[in-house]
C-alpha positions as semicolon CSV with decimal commas, in nm:
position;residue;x (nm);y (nm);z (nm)
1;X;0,000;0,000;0,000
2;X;0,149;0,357;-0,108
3;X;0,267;0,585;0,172
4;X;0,000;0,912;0,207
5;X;0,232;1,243;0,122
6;X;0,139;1,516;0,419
7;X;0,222;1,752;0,139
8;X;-0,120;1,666;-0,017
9;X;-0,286;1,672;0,315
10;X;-0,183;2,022;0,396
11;X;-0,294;2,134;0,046
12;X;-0,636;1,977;0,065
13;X;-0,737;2,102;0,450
14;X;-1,036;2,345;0,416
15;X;-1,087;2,334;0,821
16;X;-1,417;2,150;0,762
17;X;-1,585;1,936;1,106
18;X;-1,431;1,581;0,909
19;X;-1,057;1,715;0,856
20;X;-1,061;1,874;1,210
21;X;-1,134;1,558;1,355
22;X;-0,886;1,413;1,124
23;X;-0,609;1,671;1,257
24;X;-0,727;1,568;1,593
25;X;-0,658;1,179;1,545
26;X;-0,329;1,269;1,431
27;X;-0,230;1,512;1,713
28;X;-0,322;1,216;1,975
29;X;-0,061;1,003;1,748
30;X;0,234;1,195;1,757
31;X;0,497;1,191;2,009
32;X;0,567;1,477;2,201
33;X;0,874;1,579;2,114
34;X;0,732;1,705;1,740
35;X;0,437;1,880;1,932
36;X;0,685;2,170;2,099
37;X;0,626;2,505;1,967
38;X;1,011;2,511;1,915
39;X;1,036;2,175;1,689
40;X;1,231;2,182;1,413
41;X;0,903;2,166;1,156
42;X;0,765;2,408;1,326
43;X;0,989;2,658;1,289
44;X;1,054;2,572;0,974
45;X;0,658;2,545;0,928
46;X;0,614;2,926;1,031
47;X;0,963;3,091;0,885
48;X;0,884;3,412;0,659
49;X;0,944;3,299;0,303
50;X;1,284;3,533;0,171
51;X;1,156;3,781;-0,125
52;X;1,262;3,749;-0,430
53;X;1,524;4,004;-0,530
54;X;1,314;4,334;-0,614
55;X;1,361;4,491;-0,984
56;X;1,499;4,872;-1,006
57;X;1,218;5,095;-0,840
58;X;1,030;5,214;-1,135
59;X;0,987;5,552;-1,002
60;X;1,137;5,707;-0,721
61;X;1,042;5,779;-0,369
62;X;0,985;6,120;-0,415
63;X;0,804;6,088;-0,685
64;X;0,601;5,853;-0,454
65;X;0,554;6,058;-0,235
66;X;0,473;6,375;-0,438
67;X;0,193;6,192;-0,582
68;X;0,043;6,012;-0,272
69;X;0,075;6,364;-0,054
70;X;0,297;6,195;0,222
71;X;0,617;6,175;0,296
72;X;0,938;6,009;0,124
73;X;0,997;5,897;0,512
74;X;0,628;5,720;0,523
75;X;0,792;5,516;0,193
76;X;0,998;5,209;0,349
77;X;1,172;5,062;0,126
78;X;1,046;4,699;0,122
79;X;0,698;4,933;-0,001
80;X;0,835;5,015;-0,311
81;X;0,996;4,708;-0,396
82;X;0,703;4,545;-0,300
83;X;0,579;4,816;-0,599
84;X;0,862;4,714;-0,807
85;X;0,763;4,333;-0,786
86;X;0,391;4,456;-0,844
87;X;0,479;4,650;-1,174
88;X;0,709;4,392;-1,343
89;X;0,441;4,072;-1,209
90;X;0,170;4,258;-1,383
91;X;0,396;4,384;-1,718
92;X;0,247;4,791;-1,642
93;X;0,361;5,032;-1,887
94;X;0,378;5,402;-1,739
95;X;0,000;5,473;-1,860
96;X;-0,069;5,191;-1,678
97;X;0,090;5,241;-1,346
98;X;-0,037;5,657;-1,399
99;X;-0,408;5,478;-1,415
100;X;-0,286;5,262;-1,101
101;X;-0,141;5,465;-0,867
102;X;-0,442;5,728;-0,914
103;X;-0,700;5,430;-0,782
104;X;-0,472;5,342;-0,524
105;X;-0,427;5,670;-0,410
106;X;-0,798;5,748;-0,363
107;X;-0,866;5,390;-0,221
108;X;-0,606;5,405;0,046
109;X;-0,615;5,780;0,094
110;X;-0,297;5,812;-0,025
111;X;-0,149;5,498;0,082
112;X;-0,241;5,592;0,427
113;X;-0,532;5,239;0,467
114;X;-0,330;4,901;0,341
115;X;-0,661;4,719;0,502
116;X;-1,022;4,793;0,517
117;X;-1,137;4,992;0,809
118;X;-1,433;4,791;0,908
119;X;-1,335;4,460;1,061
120;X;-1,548;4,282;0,742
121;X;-1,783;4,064;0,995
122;X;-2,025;4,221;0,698
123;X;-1,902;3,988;0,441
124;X;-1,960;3,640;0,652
125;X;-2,077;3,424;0,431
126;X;-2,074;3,572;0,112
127;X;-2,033;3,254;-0,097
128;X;-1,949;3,523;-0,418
129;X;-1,638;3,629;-0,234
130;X;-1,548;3,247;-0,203
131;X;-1,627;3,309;0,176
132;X;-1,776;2,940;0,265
133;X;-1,644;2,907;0,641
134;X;-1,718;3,050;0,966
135;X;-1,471;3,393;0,998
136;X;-1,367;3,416;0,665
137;X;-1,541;3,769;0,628
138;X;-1,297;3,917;0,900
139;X;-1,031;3,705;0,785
140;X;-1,051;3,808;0,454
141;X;-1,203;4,146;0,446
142;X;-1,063;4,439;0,192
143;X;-0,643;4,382;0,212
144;X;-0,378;4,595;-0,025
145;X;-0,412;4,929;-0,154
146;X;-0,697;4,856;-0,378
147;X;-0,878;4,703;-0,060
148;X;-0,923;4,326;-0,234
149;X;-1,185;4,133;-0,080
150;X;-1,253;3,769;0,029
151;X;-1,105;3,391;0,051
152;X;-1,138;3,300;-0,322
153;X;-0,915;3,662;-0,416
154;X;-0,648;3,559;-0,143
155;X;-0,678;3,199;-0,287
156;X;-0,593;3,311;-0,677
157;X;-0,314;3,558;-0,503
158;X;-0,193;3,270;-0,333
159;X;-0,229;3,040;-0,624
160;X;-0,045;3,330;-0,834
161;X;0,272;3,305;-0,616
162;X;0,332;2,968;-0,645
163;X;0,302;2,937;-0,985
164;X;0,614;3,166;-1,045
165;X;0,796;2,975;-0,797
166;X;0,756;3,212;-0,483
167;X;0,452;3,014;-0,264
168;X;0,332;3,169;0,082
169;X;0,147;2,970;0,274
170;X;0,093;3,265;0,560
171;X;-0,159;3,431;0,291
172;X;-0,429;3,187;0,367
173;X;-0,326;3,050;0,685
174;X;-0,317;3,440;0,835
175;X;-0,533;3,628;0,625
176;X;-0,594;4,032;0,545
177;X;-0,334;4,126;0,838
178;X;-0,036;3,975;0,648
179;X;-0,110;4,038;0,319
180;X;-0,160;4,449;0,400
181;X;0,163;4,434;0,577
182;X;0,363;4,214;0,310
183;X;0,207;4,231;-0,019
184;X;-0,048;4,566;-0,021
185;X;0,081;4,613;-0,416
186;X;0,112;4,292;-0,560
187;X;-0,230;4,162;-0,409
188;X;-0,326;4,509;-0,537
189;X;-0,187;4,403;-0,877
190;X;-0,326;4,054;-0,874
191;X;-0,642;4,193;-0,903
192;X;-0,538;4,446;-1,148
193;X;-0,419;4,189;-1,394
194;X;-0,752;3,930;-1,333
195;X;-0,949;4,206;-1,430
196;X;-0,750;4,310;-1,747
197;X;-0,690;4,665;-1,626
198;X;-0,410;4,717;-1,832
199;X;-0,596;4,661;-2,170
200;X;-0,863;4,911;-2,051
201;X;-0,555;5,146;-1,997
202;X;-0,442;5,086;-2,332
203;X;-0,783;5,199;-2,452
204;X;-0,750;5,516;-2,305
205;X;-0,469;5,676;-2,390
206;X;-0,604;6,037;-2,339
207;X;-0,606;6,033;-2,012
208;X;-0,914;6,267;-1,978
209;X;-1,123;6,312;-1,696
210;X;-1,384;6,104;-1,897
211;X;-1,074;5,803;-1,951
212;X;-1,010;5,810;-1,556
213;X;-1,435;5,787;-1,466
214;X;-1,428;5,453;-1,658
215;X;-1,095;5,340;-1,478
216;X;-1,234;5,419;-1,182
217;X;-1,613;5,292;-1,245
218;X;-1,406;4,947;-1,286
219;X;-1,247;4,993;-0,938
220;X;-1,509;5,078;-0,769
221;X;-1,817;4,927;-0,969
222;X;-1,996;5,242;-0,998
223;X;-2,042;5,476;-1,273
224;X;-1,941;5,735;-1,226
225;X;-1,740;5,613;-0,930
226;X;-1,746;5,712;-0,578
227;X;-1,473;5,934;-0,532
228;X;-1,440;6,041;-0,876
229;X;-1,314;6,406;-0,835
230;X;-1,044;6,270;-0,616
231;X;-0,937;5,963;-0,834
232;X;-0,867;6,243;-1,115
233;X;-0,665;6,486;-0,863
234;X;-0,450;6,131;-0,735
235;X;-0,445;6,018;-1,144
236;X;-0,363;6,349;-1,288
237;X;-0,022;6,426;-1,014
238;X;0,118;6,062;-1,131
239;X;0,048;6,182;-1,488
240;X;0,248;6,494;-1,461
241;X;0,497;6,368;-1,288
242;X;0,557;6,040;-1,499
243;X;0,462;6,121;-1,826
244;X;0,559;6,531;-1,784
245;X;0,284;6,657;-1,981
């Protein structure tokens, strides 16, 4: 009879009443010694995954910050490579990160909100945000600058990472709290690139008020958007700035 691989077992646990009890039969099994919070698979269970070397910075810090309203010293820099990773994952062109960075801004207040303000009990059991067990609304309320929302989004995130080679488990296993702290642009950008952003960028080159409404009516799901005067003030500062016109 083949041997089971845990590796499958840890990639198939959804926390349901069966695999609980499951966990529980298995805890009573082991010895001791690999039950210590200081075991070696443990440790090695909960160590931070190292980050991939960042590309160059695609724009600078001040120009960050000039855009945003805040301060270059508000701008660690593990943010903007975490940018740098976003904008080279999700192949942005300038136009693209000018249409970006101006829903980001307004979303986040100007990077200011990496997580939703409300603690997301209110999305509990929304099956459409892939929400299916008990605390995933708080778990996975609105994360990253663009405030992305629900287990399935942190699931395809997840799912993104390891398919180029760079797999987290602590996005799933932790929730909204890491992701805002570790990824708040690439989960950002995930999103972004499932929802073909950058061809609707492409398609509006002009960069009107009128081109930044139906960026933003994408964002936000409203037409015209809510916060539409200040997604063209946040839009218009990264297009000055980055394209100098």
């Amino acid at each position: 009879m083949p041997e089971i691989q845990l590796v499958n077992f840890f990639t198939y646990y959804k926390g349901t009443p069966e695999q609980k009890e499951a966990v529980q039969l298995l805890q009573s099994a082991m010895p001791a010694t690999l039950l210590r919070d200081k075991s070696a698979w443990v440790v090695k269970y909960r160590e931070q995954p190292e980050p991939p070397p960042a590309p160059a910075w695609p724009i600078t810090k001040a120009q960050m910050a000039a855009i945003m309203l805040c301060s270059e010293d508000s701008l660690p820099d593990s943010l903007m490579d975490d940018y740098a990773r976003c904008v080279a994952n999700c192949q942005m062109d300038t136009l693209t990160q000018v249409y970006f960075l101006g829903q980001v801004g307004h979303e986040s207040a100007g990077l200011k909100y990496p997580m939703e303000i409300h603690d997301g009990s209110n999305y509990e059991n929304r099956s459409d945000l892939g929400n299916v067990f008990p605390g995933d609304g708080v778990k996975f309320a609105g994360t990253g600058f663009l405030q992305v929302t629900g287990r399935a989004n942190h699931q395809d995130f997840a799912d993104y990472l390891e398919s180029i080679g760079q797999p987290d488990p602590k996005i799933m296993e932790i929730g909204k709290t890491y992701t805002a702290e570790m990824y708040p642009w690439s989960i950002s950008g995930n999103w972004w690139r499932n929802n073909n952003m950058n061809a609707l960028c492409a398609a509006h080159k002009a960069c009107t008020n009128a081109d930044i409404d139906v960026i933003g009516a994408r964002v936000n799901g409203r037409n015209r958007p809510n916060g539409a005067d200040d997604r063209i003030s946040y839009t218009d500062r990264a297009y000055k700035l980055l394209v100098g016109v």
